[in-house]
Structures are given as C-alpha cells and as structure tokens.
N, CA, C and O atoms as a MOPAC input file, in Angstrom:
PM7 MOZYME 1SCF
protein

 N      0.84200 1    -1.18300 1     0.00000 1
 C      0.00000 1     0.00000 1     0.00000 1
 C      0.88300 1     1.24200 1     0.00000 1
 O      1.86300 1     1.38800 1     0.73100 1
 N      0.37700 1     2.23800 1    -1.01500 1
 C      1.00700 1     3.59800 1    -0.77700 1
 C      0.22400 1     4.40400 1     0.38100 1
 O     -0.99200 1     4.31700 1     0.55100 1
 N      1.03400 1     5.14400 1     1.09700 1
 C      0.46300 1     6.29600 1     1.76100 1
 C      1.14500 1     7.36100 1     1.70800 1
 O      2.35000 1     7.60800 1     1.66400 1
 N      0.06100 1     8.05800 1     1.72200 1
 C      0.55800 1     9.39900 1     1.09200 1
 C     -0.16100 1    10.74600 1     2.27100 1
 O     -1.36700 1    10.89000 1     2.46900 1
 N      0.69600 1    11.40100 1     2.76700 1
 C      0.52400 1    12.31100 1     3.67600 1
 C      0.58200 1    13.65200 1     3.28300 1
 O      1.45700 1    14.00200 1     2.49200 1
 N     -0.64600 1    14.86100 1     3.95400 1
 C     -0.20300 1    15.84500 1     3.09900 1
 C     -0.10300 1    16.83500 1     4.15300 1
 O     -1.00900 1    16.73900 1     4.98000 1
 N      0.58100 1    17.58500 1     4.32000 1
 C      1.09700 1    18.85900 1     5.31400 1
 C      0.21400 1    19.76300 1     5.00800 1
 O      0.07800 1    20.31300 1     3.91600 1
 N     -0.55300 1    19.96600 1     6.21900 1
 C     -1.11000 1    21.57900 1     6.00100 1
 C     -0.62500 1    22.83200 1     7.23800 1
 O     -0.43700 1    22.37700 1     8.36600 1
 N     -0.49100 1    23.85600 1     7.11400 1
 C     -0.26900 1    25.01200 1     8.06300 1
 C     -1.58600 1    24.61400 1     8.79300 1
 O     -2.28200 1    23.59900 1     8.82800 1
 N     -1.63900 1    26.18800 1     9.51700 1
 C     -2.54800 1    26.25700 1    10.50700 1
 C     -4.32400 1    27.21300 1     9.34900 1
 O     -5.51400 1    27.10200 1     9.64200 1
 N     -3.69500 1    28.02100 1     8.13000 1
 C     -5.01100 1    27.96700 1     7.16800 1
 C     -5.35600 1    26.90600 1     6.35500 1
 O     -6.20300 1    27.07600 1     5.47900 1
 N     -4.68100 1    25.54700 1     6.56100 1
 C     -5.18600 1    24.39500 1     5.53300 1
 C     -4.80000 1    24.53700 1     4.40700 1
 O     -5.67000 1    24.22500 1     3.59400 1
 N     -3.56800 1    24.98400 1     3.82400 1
 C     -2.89300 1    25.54100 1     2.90000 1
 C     -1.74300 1    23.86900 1     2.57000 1
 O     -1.43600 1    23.07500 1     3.45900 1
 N     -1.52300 1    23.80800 1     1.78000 1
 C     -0.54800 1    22.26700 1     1.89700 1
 C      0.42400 1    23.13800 1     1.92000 1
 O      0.40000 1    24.30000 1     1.51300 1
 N      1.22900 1    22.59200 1     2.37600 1
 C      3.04900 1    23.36900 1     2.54500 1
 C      4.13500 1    22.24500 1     2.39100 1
 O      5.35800 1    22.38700 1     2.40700 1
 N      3.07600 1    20.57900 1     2.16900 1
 C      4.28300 1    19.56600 1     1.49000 1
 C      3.37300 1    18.22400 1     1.29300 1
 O      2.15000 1    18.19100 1     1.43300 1
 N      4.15300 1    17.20100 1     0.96500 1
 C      3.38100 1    15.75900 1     1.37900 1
 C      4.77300 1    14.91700 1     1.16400 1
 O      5.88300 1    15.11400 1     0.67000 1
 N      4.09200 1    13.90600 1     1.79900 1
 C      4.79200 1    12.77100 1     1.64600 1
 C      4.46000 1    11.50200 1     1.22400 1
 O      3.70700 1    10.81200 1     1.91000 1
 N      4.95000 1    11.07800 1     0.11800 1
 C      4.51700 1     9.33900 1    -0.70500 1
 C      5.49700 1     8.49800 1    -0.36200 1
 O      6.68900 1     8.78000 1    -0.48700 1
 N      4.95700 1     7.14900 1     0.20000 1
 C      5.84400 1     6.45900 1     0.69000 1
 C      5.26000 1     5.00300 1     0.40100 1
 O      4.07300 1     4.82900 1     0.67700 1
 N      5.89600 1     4.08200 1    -0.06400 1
 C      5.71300 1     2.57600 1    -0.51900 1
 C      4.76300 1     2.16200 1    -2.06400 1
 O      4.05900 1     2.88700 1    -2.76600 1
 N      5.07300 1     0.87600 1    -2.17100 1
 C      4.74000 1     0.90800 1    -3.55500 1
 C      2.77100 1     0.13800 1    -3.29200 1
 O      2.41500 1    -0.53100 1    -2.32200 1
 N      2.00300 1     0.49400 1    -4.33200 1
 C      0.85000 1     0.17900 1    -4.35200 1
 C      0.58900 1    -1.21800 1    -4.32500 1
 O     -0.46000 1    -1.53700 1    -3.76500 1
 N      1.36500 1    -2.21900 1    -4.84500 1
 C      1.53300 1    -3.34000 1    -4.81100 1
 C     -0.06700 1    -3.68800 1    -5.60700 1
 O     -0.50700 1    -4.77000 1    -5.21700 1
 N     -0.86500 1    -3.06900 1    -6.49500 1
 C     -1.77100 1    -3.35900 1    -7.40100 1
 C     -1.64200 1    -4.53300 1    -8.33900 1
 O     -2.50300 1    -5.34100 1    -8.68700 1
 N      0.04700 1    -4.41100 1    -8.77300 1
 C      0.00400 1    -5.57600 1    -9.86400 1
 C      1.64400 1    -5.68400 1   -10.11100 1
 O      2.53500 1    -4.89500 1    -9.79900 1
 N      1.69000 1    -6.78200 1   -10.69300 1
 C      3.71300 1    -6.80100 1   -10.71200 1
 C      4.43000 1    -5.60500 1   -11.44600 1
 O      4.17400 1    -5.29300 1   -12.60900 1
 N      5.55400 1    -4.83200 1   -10.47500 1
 C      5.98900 1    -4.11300 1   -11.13700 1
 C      6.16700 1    -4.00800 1   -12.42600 1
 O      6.46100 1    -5.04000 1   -13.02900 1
 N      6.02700 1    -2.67000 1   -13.22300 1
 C      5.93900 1    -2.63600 1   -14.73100 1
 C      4.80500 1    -2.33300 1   -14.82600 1
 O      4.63100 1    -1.29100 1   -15.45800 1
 N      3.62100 1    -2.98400 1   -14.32800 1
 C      2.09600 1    -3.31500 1   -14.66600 1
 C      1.26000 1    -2.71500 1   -13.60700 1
 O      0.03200 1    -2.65500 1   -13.67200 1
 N      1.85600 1    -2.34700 1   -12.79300 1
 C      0.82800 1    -1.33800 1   -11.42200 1
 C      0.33600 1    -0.10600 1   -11.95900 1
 O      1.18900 1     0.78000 1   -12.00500 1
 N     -0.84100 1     0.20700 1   -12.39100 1
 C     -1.43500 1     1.14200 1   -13.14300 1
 C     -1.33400 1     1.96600 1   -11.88000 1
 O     -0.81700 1     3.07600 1   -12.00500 1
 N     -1.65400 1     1.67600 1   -10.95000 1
 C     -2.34200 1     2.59600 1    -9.48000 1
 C     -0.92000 1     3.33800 1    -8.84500 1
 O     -1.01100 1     4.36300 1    -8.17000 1
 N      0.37300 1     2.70300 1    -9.14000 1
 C      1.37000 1     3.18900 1    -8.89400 1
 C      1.88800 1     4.14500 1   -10.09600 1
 O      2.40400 1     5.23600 1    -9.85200 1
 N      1.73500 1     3.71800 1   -11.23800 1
 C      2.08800 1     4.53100 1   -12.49200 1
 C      1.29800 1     5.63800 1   -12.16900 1
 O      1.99900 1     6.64200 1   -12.29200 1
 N     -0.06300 1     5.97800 1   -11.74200 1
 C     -0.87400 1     6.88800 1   -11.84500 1
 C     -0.46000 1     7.71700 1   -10.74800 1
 O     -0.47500 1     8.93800 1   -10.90300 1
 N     -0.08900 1     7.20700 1    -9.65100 1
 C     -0.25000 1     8.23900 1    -8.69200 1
 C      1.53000 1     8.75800 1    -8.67700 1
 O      1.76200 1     9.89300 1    -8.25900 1
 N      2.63500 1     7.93100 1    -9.11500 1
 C      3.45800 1     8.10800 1    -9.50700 1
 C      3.80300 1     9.80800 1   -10.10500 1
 O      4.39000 1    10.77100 1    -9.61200 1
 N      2.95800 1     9.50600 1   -11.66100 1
 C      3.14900 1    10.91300 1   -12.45900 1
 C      1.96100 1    11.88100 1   -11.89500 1
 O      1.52500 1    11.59200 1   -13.00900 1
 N      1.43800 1    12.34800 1   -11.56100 1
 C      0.73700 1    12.88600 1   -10.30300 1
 C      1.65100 1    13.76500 1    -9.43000 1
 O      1.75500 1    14.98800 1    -9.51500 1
 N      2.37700 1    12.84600 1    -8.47000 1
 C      3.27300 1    13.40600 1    -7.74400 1
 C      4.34600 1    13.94200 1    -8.25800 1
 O      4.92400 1    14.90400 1    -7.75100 1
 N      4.69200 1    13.37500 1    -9.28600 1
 C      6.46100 1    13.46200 1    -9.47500 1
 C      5.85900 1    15.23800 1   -10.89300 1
 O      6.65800 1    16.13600 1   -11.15800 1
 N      4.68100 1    15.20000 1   -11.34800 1
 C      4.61600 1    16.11200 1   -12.44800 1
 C      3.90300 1    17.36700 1   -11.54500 1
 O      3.67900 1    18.44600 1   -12.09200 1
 N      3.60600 1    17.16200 1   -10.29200 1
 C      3.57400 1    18.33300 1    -9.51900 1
 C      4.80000 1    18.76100 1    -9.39100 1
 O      5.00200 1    19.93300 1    -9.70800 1
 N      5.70000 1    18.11500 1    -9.00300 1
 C      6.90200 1    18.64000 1    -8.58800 1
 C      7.47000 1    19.00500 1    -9.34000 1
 O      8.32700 1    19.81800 1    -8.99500 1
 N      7.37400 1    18.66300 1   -10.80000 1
 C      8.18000 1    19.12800 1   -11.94200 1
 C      7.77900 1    20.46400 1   -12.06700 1
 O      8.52000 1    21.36700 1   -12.45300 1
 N      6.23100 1    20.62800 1   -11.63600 1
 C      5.58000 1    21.89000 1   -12.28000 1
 C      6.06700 1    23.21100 1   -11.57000 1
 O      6.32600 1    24.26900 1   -12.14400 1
 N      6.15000 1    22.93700 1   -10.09700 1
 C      6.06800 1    23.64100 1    -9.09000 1
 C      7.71600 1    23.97500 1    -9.60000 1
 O      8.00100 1    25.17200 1    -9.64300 1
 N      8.42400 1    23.33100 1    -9.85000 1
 C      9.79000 1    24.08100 1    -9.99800 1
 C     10.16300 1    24.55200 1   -11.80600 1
 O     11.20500 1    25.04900 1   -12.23300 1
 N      9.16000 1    24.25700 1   -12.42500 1
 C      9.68400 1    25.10000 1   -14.00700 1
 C      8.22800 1    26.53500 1   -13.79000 1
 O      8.42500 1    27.67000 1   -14.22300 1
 N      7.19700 1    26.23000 1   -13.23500 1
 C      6.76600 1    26.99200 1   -13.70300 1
 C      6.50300 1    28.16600 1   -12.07700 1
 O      5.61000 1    28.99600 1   -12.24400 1
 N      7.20000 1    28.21100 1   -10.70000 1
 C      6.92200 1    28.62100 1   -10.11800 1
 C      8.22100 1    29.02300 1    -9.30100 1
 O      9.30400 1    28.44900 1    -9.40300 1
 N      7.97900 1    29.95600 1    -8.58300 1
 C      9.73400 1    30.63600 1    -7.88000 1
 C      9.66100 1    29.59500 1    -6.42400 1
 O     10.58200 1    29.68100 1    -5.61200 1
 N      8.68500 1    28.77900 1    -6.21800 1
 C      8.77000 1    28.37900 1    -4.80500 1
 C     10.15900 1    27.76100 1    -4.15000 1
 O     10.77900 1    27.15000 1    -5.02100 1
 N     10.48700 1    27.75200 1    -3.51800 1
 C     11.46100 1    27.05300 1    -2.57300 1
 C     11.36700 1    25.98100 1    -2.03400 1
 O     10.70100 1    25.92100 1    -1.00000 1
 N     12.01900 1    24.75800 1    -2.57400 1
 C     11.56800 1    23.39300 1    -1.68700 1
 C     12.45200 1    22.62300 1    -1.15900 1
 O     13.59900 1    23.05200 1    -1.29000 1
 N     12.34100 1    21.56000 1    -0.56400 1
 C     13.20200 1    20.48300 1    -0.54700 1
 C     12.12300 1    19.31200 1    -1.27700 1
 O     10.91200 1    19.35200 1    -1.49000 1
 N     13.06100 1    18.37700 1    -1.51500 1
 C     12.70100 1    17.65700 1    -2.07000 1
 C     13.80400 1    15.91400 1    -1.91400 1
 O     14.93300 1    15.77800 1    -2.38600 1
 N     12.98700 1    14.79400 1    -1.10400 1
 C     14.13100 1    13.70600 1    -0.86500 1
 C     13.28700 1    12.51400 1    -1.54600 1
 O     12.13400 1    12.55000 1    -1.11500 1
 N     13.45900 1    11.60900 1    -2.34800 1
 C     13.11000 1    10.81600 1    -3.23200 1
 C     14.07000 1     9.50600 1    -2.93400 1
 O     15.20500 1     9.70000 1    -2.49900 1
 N     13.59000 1     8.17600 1    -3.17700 1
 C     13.97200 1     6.76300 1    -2.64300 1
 C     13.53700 1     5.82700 1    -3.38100 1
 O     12.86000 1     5.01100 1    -2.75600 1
 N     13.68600 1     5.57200 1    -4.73200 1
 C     12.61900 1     4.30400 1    -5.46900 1
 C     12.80700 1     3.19900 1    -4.90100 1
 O     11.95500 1     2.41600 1    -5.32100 1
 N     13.45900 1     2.73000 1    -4.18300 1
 C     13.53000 1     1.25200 1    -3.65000 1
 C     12.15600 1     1.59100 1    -2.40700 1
 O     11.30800 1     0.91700 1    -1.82200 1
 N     12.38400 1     2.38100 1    -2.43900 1
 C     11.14200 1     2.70600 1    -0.50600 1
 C      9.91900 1     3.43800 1    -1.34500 1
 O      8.96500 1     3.84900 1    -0.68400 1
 N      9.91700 1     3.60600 1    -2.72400 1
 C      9.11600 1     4.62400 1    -3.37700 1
 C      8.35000 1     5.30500 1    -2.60300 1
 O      7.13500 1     5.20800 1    -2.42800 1
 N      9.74400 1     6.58300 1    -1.75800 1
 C      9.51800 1     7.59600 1    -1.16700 1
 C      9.63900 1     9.12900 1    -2.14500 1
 O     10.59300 1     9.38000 1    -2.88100 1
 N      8.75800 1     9.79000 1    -1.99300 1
 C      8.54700 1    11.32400 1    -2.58300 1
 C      8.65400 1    12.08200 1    -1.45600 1
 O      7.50600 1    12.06300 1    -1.01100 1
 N      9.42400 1    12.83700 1    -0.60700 1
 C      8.72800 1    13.94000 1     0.46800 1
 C      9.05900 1    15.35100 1    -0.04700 1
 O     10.19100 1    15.61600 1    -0.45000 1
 N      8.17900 1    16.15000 1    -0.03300 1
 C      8.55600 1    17.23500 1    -0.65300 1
 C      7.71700 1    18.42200 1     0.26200 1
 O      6.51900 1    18.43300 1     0.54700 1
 N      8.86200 1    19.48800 1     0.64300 1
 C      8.35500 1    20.50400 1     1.71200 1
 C      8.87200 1    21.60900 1     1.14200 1
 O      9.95500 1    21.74900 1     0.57400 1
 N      7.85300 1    22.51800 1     1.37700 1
 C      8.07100 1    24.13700 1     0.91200 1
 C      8.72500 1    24.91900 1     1.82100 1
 O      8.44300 1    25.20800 1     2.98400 1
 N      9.59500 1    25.20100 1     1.15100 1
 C     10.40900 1    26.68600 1     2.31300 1
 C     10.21800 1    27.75300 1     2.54200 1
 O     10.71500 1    28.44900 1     3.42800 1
 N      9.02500 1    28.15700 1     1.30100 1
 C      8.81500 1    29.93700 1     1.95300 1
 C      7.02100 1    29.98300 1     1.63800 1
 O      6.38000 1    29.01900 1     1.22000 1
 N      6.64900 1    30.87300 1     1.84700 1
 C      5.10200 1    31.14000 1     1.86900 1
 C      4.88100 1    30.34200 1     0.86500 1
 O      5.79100 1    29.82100 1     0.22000 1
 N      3.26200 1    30.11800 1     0.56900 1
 C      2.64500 1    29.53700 1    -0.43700 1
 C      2.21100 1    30.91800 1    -1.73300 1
 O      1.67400 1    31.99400 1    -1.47200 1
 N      2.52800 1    30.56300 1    -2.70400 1
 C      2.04900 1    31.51400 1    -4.05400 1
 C      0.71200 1    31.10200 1    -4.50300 1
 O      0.27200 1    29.98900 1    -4.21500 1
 N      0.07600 1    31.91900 1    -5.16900 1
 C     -1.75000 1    31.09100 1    -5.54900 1
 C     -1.10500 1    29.92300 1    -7.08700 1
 O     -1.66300 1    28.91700 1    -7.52500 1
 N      0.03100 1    30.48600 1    -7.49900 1
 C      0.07700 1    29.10200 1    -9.09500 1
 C      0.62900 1    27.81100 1    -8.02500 1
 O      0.16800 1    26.73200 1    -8.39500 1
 N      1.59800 1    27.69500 1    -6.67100 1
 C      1.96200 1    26.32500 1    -5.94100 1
 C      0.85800 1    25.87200 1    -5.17400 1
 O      0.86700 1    24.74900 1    -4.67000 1
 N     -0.26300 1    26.79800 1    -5.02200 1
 C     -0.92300 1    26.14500 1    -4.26300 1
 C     -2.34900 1    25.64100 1    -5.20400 1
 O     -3.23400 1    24.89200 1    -4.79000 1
 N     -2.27600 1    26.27400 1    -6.54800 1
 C     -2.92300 1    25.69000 1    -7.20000 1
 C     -2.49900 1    24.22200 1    -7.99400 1
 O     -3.44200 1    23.60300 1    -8.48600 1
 N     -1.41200 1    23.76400 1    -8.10900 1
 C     -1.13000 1    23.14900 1    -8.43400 1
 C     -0.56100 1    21.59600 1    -7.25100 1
 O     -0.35500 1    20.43400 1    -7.60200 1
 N     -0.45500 1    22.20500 1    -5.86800 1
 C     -0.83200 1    21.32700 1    -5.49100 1
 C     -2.22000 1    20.69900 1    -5.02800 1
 O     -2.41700 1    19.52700 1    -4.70900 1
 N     -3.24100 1    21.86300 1    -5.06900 1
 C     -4.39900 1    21.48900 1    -5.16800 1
 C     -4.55100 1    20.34000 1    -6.18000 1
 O     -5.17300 1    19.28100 1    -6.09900 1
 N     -3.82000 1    20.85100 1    -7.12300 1
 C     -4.58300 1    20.05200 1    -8.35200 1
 C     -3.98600 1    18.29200 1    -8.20200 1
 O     -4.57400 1    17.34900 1    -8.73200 1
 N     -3.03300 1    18.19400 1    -7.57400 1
 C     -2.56800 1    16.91200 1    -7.03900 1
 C     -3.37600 1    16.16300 1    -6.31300 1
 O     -3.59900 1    14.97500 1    -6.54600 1
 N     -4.05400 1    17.07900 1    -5.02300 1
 C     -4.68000 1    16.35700 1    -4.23700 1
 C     -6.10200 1    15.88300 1    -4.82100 1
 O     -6.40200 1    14.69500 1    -4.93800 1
 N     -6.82700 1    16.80600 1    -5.12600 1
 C     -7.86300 1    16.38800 1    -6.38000 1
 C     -7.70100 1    14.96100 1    -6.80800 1
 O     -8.44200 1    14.02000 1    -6.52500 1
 N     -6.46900 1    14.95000 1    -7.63300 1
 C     -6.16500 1    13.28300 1    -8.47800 1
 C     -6.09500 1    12.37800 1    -7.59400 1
 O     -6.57700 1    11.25200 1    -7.71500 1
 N     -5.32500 1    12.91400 1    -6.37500 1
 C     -5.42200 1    11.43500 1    -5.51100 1
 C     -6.40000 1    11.05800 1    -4.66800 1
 O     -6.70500 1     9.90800 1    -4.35200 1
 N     -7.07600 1    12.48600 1    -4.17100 1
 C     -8.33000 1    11.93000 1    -3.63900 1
 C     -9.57500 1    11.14200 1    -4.42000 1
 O    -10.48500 1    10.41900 1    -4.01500 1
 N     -9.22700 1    11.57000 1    -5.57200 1
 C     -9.80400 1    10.58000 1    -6.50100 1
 C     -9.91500 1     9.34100 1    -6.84400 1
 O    -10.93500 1     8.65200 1    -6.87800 1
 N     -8.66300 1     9.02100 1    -7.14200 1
 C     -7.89300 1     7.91700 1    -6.85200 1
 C     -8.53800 1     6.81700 1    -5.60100 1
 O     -8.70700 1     5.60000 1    -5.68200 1
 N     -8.76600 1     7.59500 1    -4.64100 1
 C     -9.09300 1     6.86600 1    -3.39000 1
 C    -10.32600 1     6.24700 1    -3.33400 1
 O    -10.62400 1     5.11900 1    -2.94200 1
 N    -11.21100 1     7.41800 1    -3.91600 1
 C    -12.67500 1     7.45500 1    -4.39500 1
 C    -12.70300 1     6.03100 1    -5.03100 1
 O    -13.63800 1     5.30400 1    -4.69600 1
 N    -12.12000 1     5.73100 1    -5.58800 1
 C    -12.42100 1     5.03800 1    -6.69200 1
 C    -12.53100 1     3.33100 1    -5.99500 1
 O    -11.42800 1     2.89800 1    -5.66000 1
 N    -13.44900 1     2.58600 1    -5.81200 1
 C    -13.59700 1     1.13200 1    -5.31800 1
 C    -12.47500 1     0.20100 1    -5.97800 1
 O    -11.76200 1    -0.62000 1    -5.40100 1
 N    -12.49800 1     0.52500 1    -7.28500 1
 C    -11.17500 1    -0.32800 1    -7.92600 1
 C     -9.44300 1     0.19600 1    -7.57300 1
 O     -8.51900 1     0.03400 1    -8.37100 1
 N     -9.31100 1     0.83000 1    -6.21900 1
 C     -8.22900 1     1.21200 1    -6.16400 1
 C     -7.77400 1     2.13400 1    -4.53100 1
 O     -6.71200 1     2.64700 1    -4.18100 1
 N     -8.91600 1     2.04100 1    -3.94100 1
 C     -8.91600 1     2.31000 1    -2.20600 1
 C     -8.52700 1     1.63500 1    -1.24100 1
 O     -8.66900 1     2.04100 1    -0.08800 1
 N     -7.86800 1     0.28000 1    -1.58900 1
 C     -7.04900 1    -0.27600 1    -0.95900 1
 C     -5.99800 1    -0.08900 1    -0.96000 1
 O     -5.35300 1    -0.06700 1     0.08800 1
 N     -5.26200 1     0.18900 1    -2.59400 1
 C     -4.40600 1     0.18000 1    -2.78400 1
 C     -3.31600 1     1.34500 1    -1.74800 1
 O     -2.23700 1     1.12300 1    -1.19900 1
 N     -3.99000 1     2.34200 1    -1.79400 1
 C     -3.78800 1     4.20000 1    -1.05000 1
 C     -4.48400 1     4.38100 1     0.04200 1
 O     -5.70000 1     4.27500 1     0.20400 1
 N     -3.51200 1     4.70800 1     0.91300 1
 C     -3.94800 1     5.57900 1     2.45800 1
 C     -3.82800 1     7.04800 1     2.11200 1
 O     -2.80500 1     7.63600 1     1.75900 1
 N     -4.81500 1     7.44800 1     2.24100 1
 C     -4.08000 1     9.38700 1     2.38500 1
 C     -5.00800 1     9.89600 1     3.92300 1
 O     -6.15200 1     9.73600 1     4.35100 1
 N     -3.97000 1    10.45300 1     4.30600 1
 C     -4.12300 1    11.54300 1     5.35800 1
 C     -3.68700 1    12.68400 1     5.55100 1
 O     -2.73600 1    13.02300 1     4.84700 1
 N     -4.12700 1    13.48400 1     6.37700 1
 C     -4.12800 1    15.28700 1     6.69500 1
 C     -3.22100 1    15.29700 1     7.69600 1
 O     -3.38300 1    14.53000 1     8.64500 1
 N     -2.15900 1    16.13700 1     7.64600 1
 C     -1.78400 1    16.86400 1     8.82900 1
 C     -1.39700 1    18.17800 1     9.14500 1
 O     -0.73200 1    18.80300 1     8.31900 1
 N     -1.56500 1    18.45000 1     9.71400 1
 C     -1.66000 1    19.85900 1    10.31000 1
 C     -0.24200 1    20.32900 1    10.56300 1
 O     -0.32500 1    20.70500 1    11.73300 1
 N      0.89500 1    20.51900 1    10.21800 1
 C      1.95500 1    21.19000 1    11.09600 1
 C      2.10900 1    22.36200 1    10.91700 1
 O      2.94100 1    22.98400 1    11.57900 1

C-alpha cells in the first residue's frame, strides 16, 4: 500500500506531502495505481519548480518509493494551485472502489 501524507499550516494551505511505498496493485511494470499516482506526484513537482519561484526540498527513494517534498517559503496562488490540483487526483484515486485499498491518504496539520 502507498500512503501518502499531506502537510497543512494552521489555514489548511498544503506546505508539502509525503509518498511512501509501492501500491503493490500488480507486478511491477504493470501497477497502473502506482504509475498513476506516480506521475501525479512526481509532475507536480516538476511543475512547481519550471513553472513557479517556490522554494523546496525535495528527498526521493525508489527502492522505498519515497517522494517527500516541503516548501520553504510562503505559499504563491500558481503552488498552491497546483498542489491542489494533485490532491484532487489522488483523492480521486481513493474514491475510486477499484483502487482504495491500494492508497492511504491523510491530513496533517503542522
């Protein structure tokens, strides 16, 4: 199972998340649910750094298929739209009966 954690401040603003383990849907190569939530995460992050000035860290692990990625300075409305637009897909994702096992997601507040 993946779980995937998402950082919020104290206005509910995301300020990071974290993806950690593989979906185990189907034999590597063939895990649609990992491919999906995969480019998701990894094309937020692409976005947030070609198309936005934000400041991040960013620590990545494919053997642990870990993503953690935390913002260093305020939130802008294009990073926080675009991680909106992440959470959208994965809460979706979750939604979905053919694939809510696969994904844990939770909120946290720091």
């Amino acid at each position: 199972m993946t779980h995937v954690t998402i950082y919020r401040n104290e206005n509910k603003e995301c300020v990071g998340f974290t993806v950690i383990g593989h979906a185990d849907y189907a034999d590597a190569g063939e895990d649609v649910v990992c491919a999906a939530l995969s480019m998701l995460v990894i094309n937020t992050c692409n976005a947030i750094e070609k198309f936005t000035s934000a400041r991040f860290s960013l620590v990545t692990n494919g053997e642990e298929g870990l993503i953690d990625f935390r913002l260093k300075d305020n939130l802008s409305e294009q990073t926080e739209l675009l991680l909106s637009a992440m959470i959208l897909g994965i809460e979706t994702m979750v939604e979905n009966e053919d694939y809510e096992e696969y994904i844990q997601l939770s909120f946290e507040e720091v």
